[in-house]
N, C-alpha and C positions, 0 to 999 in steps of 0.2 A: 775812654776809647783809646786803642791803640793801634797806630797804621802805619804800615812797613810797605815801601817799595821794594820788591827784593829782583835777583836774577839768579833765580834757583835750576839746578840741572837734575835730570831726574835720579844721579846718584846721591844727591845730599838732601832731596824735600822727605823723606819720610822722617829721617829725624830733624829737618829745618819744620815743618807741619805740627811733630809732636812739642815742639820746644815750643811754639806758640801758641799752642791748643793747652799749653802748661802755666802760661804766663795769663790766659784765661780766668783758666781755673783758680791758681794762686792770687791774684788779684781784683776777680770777680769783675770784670771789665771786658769789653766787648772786645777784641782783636782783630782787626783787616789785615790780608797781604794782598800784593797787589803782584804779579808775577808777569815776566813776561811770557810771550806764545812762539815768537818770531827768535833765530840765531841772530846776535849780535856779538862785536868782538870775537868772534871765534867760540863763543861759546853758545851753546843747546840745549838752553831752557825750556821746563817742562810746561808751562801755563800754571793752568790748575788753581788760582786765582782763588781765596777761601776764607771764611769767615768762621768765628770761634767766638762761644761766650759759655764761662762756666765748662771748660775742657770738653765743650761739644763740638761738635761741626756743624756749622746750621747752614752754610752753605758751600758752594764748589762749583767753578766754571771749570771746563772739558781742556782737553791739554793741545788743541790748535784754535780755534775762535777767541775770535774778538771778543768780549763783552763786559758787562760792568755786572760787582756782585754789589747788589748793595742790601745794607743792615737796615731795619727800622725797630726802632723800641716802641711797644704797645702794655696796654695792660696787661698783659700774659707773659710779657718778656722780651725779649731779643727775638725776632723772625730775618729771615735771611731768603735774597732772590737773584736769580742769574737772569740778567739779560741779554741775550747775546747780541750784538751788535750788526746788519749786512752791511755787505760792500758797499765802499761810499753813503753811509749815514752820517749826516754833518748833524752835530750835535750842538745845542743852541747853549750861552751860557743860561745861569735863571738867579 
């Protein structure tokens, strides 16, 4: 597994996306980013938060909400899910 915090702006995610959706496939390994939603430093990040195994997309949060994408491995492979988070959800550690 490979997991990247990144702060992508929506002029550089299609090739920041397809470079990871490559690093996937070349090494057969499940891929996270974690993106932000919100402007920081001056800059205007796109969200869009997305998961990758074997140069697929299995999953994708929306490009302003909160939420978590999270991967599971099952018999069948890599599955992928967007949770999105509401206001004020305090989230417990586990």
């Amino acid at each position: 597994v490979y997991m990247a915090g990144m702060l992508i702006t929506a002029g550089g995610y299609t090739s920041d996306s397809y470079q990871l959706s490559q690093y996937s496939r070349q090494h057969k390994m499940l891929v996270a980013m974690a993106n932000h939603t919100v402007s920081t430093g001056g800059w205007q990040p796109i969200g869009k938060s997305a998961l990758w195994f074997n140069g697929e997309q299995i999953a994708i949060a929306n490009e302003t909400s909160d939420a978590l994408v999270v991967g599971q491995r099952t018999a069948s492979g890599w599955q992928g899910n967007v949770v999105y988070l509401s206001e004020g959800l305090a989230l417990e550690a586990f």
